[in-house]
N, C-alpha and C positions, 0 to 999 in steps of 0.2 A: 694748383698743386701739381708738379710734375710725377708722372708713372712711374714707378721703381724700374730700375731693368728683369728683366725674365731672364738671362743667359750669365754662364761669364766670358768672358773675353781674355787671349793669352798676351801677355808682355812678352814679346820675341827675342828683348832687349835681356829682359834677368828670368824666365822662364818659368814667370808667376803668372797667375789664375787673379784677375780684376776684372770687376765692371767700376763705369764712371755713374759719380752721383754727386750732383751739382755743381757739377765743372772740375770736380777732381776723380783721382784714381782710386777706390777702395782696394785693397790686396788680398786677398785669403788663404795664401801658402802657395804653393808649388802646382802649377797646371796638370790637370786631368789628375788628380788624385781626389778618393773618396774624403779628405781631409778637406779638401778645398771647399768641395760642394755641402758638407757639410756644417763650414763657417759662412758658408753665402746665405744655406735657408736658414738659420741662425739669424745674420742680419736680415733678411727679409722679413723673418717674424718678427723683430722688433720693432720694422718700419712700419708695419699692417696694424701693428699691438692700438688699440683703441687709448688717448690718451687720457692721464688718471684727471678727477674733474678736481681742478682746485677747489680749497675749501673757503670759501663767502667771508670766510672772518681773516685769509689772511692777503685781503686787500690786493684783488681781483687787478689787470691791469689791462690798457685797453687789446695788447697783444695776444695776452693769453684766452681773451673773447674772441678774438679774431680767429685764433686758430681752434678754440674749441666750436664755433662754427661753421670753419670750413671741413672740418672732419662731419657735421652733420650734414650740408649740402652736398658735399661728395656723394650720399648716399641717397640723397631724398632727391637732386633734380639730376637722378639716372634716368634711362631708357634702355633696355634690351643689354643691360650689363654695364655702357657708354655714360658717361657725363653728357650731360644736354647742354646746349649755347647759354640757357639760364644759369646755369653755376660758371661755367665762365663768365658771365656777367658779373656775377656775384662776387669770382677771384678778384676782375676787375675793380667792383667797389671798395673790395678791402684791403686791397693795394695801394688806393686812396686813402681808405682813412688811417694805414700805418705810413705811409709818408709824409703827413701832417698832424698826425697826432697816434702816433704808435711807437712812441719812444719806452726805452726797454723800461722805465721807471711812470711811464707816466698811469694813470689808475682808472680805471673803466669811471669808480663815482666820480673824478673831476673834470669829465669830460659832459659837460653841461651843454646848453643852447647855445651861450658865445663861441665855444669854440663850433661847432656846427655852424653856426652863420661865417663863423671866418673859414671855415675848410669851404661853406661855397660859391665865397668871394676869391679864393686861392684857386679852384675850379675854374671861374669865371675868367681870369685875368693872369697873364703871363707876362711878366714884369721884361723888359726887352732892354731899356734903361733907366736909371733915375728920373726921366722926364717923359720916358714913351712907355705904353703897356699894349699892348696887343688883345683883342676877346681869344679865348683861350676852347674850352668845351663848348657845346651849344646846350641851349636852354635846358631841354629834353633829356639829353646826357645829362648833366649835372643834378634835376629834378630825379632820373631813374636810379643813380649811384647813391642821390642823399637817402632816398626811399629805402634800398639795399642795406645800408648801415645803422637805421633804426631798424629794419627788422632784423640785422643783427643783436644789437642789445636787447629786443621786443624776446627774442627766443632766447638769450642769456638770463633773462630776467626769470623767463618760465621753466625755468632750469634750476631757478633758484640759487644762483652764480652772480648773480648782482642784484640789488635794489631795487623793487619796482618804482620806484621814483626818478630813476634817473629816465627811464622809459618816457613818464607823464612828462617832466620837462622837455625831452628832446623832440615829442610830438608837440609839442607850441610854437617850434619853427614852421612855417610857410616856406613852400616850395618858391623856387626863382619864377616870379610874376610873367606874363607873356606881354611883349610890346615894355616895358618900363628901363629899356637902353640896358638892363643889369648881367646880361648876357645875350651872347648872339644869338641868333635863330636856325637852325640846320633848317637846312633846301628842300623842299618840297621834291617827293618820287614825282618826277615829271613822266609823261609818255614819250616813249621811241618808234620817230619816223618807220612809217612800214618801208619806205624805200631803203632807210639807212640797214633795217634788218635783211631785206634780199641783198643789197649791197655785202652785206656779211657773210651770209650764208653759204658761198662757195669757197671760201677760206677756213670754215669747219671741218672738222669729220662728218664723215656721213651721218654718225651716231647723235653728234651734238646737233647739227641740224635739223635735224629731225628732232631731236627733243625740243627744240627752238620751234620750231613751226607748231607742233602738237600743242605747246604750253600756249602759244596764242592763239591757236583756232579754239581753245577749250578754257583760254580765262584762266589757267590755273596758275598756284604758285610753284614756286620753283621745287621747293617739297616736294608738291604731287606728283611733278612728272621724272621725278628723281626717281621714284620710290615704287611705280605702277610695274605690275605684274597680272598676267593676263586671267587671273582667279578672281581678279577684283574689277572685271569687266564683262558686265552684261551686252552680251552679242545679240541678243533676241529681236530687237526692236530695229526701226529704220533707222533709227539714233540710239547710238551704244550708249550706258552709263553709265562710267566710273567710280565706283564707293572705295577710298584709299583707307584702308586701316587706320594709317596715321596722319594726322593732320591737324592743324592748327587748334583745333576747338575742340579733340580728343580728350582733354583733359578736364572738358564739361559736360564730359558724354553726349555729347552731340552725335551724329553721322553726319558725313560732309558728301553730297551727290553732285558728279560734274558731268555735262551732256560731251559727246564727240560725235560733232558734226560730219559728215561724207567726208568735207575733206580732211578731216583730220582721221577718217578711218582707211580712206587710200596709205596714207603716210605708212599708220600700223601693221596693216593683212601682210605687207611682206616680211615684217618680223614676226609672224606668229610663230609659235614653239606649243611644244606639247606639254610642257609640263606650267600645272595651273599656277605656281609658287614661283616660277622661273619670270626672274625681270627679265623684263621689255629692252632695256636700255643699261648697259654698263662700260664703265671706263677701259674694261679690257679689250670688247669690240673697236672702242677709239683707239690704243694700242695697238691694236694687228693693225688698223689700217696704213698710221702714221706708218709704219714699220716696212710696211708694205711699200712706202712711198719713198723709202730709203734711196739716193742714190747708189750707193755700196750697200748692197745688201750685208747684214751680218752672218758671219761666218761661224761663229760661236753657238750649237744648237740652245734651244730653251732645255731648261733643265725637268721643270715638271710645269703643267697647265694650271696658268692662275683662276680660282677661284674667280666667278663672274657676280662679283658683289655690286652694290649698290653707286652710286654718282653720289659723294657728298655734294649738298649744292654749294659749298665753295667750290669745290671742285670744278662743278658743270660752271660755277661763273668766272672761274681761270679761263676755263676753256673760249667761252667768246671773247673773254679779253684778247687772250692770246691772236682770237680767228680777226679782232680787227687790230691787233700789231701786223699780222701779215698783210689784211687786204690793203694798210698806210704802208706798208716797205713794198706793196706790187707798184705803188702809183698810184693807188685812188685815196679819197677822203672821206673818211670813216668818224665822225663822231663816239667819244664813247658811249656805251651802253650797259646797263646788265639786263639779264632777266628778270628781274622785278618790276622792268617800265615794263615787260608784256601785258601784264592784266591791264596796264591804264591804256596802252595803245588797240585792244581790243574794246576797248570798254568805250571810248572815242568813239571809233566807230557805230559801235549799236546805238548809241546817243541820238547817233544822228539819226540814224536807217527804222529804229525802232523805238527810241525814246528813252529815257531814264529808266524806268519801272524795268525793263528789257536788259537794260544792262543790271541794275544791281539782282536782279534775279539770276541773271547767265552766270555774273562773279560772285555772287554770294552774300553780296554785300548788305549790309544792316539800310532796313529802310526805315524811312521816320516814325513807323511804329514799330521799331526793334524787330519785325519780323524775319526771320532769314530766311536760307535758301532752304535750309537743316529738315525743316516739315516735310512731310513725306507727299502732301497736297500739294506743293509746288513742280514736282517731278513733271508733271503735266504742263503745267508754265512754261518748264525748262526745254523739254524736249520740242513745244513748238516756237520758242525762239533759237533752238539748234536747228532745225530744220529750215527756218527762212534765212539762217548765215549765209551771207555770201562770203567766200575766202578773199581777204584781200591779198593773199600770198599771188604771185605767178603760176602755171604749171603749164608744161615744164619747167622746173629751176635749172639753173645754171648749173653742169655738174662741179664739184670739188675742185678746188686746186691745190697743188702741192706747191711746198716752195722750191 
């Protein structure tokens, strides 16, 4: 679901007060008049207005399921105000199931198990000619979206907006089998060459590089080292420990502890700051630097100092895409990457140096008796496997290049 706008905007053209909403113009009178603004919040409140629940007996359709629970997911997989990747997921699923069975007539009860096994044969298969078909989602996708759309119905149902029966039949479908040819397989997170990442590393900002080397010398996900702020780092010890508020397993009340090893505390000490809440790492330091790199400086002062928020980790993962388009247009050859292969190219490593048990303890990883990192008894583990790390990074690195 797209954000309403917050502002209006003037038509220079006829000297009207709009904002655009869904690809067109809405109008509200005549610019900068208290008339105007007050047909904008007007329409705002209507869009906000919670929608009324249709009533069970007048033959529910699979549409109007749809949109009465994306009005409940908006709400339920937030964070700190924000939608979370999980309700975009969710958009995702239901995008699916109204393009294959979201027609404006069609009815939540005749949407049974056949049609569910043929939305994930339609999934599966992209029809290219009468004679050729292409595999289309991978397995996974298709198993996570079908998942999504029963518990759509599943919370319809407990809503009392549909039938709990249509619930029981659509759970009799079996997900897409693994290995049975009925959809493809998405590719395994492989690890990335430690060469290929020093190879990278001088085509970064300072700022991303450094998040780049941090997040490998310490295993972490991309999350963590997005989001680290220097109140959530125990300096006491010969090896610091990171407890990041948020984090993958947050929402099983876990606590998640990550060691940083020497060298990944050289990296830090020179961006220490004083304040305990103040990130470590933000896109606005990447900003002055680029900037800085300008060959025409710009001439246009900044208007006021941007707030020093957080690295979405799309973000940070533009960012080294970005840093190996450059070091492929310097001349060199650059494999791509993201930050997600970092934990498995660390993880490599201690394999070898220190064994299994070494690494799934450093990464957190689930060992074959479900034990994690999470227990507060491993901290000990952790910190003498951070202290026998040896950095496979260089140091010195190469400084930055600009282009």
């Amino acid at each position: 679901m797209r954000t309403p706008p917050t502002q209006l905007k003037q038509d220079k053209t006829t000297g009207r007060a709009f904002a655009r909403w869904q690809g067109k113009k809405v109008y509200f009178g005549k610019w900068d008049t208290p008339e105007a603004s007050k047909a904008f919040g007007a329409w705002l409140a209507g869009l906000h207005a919670t929608p009324t629940a249709p009533d069970l007996s007048q033959n529910l359709t699979v549409l109007q399921c749809v949109e009465q629970y994306l009005y409940h997911a908006e709400s339920y997989y937030s964070k700190d105000g924000k939608t979370t990747q999980e309700y975009r997921n969710v958009c995702a699923a239901m995008q699916t199931l109204v393009w294959h069975a979201g027609g404006p007539k069609d009815l939540a009860r005749d949407f049974g198990p056949r049609k569910l096994i043929a939305l994930q044969k339609a999934m599966a298969t992209e029809t290219v000619s009468e004679t050729v078909s292409t595999l289309r989602y991978a397995r996974n996708t298709i198993n996570s979206r079908i998942g999504k759309i029963r518990r759509c119905f599943r919370w319809c149902a407990a809503q009392e907006l549909i039938p709990a029966e249509i619930v029981t039949a659509l759970e009799m479908v079996d997900g897409v089998p693994e290995g049975r040819g009925m959809a493809r397989e998405s590719p395994e997170v492989g690890l990335v060459a430690i060469a290929t990442v020093i190879a990278t590393l001088p085509h970064l900002s300072p700022t991303v590089a450094t998040m780049v080397q941090v997040q490998l010398l310490c295993g972490m996900r991309p999350q963590d080292v997005c989001g680290m702020t220097w109140g959530q780092v125990d300096r006491t010890g010969e090896v610091w420990l990171y407890r990041p508020l948020r984090h993958k397993m947050q929402h099983k009340r876990q606590s998640l502890v990550k060691a940083v090893p020497v060298a990944a505390q050289r990296l830090l000490t020179p961006l220490l700051r004083e304040g305990r809440d103040e990130l470590i790492f933000s896109p606005v330091d990447a900003s002055e630097f680029w900037r800085s790199q300008e060959r025409k400086p710009r001439t246009v002062p900044k208007v006021r100092e941007c707030a020093r928020g957080p690295y979405a980790t799309s973000a940070y993962g533009r960012a080294v895409v970005y840093g190996i388009a450059r070091a492929n247009k310097s001349g060199e050859t650059v494999p791509h990457w993201t930050p997600n292969q970092l934990r498995h190219a660390i993880a490599s490593q201690l394999r070898g140096t220190s064994g299994i048990e070494a690494a799934q303890v450093f990464l957190g990883h689930a060992k074959p008796d479900a034990t994690l990192i999470y227990a507060e008894q491993s901290e000990a583990r952790l910190i003498e496997i951070a202290r026998a790390l040896v950095s496979p990074l260089p140091s010195p690195l190469p400084s930055t290049k600009s282009d």
